[in-house]
C-alpha positions in Angstrom: -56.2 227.5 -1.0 -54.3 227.8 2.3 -58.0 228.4 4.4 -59.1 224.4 2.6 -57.8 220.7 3.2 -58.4 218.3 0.6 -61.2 215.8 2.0 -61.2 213.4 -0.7 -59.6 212.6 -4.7 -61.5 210.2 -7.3 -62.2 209.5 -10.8 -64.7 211.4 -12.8 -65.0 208.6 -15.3 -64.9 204.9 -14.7 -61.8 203.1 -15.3 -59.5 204.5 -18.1 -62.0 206.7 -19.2 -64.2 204.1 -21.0 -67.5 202.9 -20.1 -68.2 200.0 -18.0 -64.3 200.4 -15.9 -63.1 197.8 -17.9 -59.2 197.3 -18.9 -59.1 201.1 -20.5 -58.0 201.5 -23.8 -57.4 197.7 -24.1 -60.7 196.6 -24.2 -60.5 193.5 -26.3 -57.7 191.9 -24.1 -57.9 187.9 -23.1 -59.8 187.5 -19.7 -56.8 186.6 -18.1 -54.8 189.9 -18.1 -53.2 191.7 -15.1 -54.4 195.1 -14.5 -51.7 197.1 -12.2 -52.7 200.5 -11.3 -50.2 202.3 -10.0 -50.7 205.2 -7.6 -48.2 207.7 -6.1 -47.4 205.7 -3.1 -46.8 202.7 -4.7 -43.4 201.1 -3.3 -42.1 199.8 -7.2 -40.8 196.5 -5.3 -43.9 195.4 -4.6 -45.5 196.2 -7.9 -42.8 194.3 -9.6 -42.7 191.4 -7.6 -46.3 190.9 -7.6 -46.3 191.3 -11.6 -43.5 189.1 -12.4 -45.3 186.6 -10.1 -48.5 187.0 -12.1 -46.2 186.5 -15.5 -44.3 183.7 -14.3 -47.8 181.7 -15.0 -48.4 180.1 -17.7 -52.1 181.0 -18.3 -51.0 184.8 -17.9 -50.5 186.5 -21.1 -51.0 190.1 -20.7 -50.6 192.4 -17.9 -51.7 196.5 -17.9 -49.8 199.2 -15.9 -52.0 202.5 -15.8 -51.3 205.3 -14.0 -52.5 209.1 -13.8 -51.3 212.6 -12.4 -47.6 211.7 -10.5 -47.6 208.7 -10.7 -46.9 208.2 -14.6 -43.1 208.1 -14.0 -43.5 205.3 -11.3 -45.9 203.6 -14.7 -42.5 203.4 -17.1 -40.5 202.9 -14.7 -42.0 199.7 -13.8 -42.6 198.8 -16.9 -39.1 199.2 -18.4 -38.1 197.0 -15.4 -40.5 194.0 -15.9 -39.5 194.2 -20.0 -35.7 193.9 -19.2 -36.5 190.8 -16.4 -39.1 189.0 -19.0 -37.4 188.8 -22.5 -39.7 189.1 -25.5 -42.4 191.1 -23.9 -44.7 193.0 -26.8 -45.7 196.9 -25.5 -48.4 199.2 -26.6 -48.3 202.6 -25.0 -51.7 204.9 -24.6 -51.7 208.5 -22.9 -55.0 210.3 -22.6 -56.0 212.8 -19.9 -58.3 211.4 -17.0 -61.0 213.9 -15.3 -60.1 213.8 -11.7 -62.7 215.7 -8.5 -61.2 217.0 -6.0 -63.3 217.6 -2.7 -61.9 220.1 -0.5 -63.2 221.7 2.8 -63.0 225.1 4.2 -61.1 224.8 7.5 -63.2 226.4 10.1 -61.7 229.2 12.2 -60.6 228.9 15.7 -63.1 228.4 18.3 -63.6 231.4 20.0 -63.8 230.9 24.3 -67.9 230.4 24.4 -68.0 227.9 21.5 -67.6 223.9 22.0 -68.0 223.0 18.7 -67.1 224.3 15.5 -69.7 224.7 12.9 -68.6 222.5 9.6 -67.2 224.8 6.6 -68.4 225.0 3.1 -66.8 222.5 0.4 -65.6 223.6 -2.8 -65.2 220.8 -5.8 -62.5 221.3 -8.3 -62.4 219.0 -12.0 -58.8 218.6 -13.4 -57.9 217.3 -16.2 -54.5 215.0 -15.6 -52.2 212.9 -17.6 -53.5 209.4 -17.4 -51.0 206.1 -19.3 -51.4 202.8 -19.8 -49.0 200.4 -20.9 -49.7 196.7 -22.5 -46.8 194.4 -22.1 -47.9 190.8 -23.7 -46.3 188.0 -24.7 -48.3 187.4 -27.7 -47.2 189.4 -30.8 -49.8 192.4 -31.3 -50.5 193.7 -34.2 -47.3 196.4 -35.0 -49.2 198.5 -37.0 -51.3 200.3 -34.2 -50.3 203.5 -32.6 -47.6 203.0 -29.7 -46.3 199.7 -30.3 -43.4 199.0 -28.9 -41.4 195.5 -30.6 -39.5 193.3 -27.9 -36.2 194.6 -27.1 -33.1 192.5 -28.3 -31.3 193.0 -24.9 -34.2 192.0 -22.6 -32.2 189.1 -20.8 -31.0 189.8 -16.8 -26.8 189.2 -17.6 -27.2 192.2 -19.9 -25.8 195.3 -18.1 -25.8 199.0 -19.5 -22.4 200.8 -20.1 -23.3 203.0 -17.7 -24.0 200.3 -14.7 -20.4 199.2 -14.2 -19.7 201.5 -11.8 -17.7 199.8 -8.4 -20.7 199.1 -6.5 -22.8 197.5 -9.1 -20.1 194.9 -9.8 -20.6 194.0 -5.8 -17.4 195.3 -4.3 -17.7 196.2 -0.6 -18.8 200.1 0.1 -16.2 199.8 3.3 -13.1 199.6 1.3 -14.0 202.5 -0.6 -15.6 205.1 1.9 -12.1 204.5 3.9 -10.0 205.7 1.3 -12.4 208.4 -0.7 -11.1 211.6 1.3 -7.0 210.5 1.2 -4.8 211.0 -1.7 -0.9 209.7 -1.5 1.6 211.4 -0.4 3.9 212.7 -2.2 7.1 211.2 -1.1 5.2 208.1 -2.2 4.3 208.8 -5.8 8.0 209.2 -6.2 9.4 206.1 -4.6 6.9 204.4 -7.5 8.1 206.3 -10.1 11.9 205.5 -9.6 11.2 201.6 -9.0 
């Protein structure tokens, strides 16, 4: 497809693939539910702070992260980071594909030396079927029973650290000190002198 440029990407179907665009698979959700659609460019800082805004209020009780094609990492990703910041957060996980058209354009060849303006090319639509998830992260209990259900994680307060996040610079210790002295080793005249004392 190097002679086209995509023009244009969008939905086939309306919202999560149900009718009507509304809140996807989680169609019999409280009014007051968040719906975060996340896209490829999203900058995860901004997602997060806007949804742990949104769940900081008291009249929130749900909030949706949905996300199709590339950008289903980016989906669990935030996710896992709003359910260790909010403890006892209920999840229910859906993956379906979504129909996605592309538009794309043949690109035009050069102008030759008596033509101004250069006639449009033809366009050529493409339907691709793509991963599509949605998470459900609620602090009301949900019914356990139903596929993807998630129960609320025991170690979902902020003081609790992985094993594998006690590395030097997550405990805060300055980067200076260490870049100075990553590329020297003692001498060994040194390592002797220790020894003896």
């Amino acid at each position: 497809m190097e002679n086209f440029r995509k023009v244009r990407s969008e939905e086939a179907t309306a919202g999560f693939g149900t009718k009507g665009g509304g809140l996807g698979p989680f169609a019999d959700l409280a009014p007051g539910a968040v719906h975060m659609r996340v896209k490829e460019g999203s900058k995860i800082r901004n997602l997060l702070s806007f949804a742990t805004a949104s769940m900081a209020q008291p009249d929130t009780r749900a909030i949706i992260f949905s996300g199709c094609g590339r950008a289903t990492t980016k989906t669990v990703t935030c996710a896992e980071i709003l359910k260790r910041r909010l403890a006892g957060l209920h999840q229910v996980t859906r993956l379906r594909y979504q129909s996605v058209r592309e538009v794309w354009q043949s690109l035009p060849p050069g102008p030759t030396p008596g033509q101004k303006h250069s006639v449009p090319g033809a366009s050529l639509s493409v339907l691709k079927n793509v991963p599509s998830l949605a998470i459900l992260l609620s602090k009301d209990a949900l019914d356990p029973r139903q596929p993807g259900y998630q129960s609320p994680s025991p170690y979902s307060d902020p003081s609790y650290l992985p094993v594998a996040a006690t590395s030097k610079r997550s405990l805060g210790e300055a980067d200076v000190a260490e870049g100075s002295s990553k590329g020297t080793q003692p001498e060994p005249r040194a390592a002797k002198e220790d020894l003896t004392a």
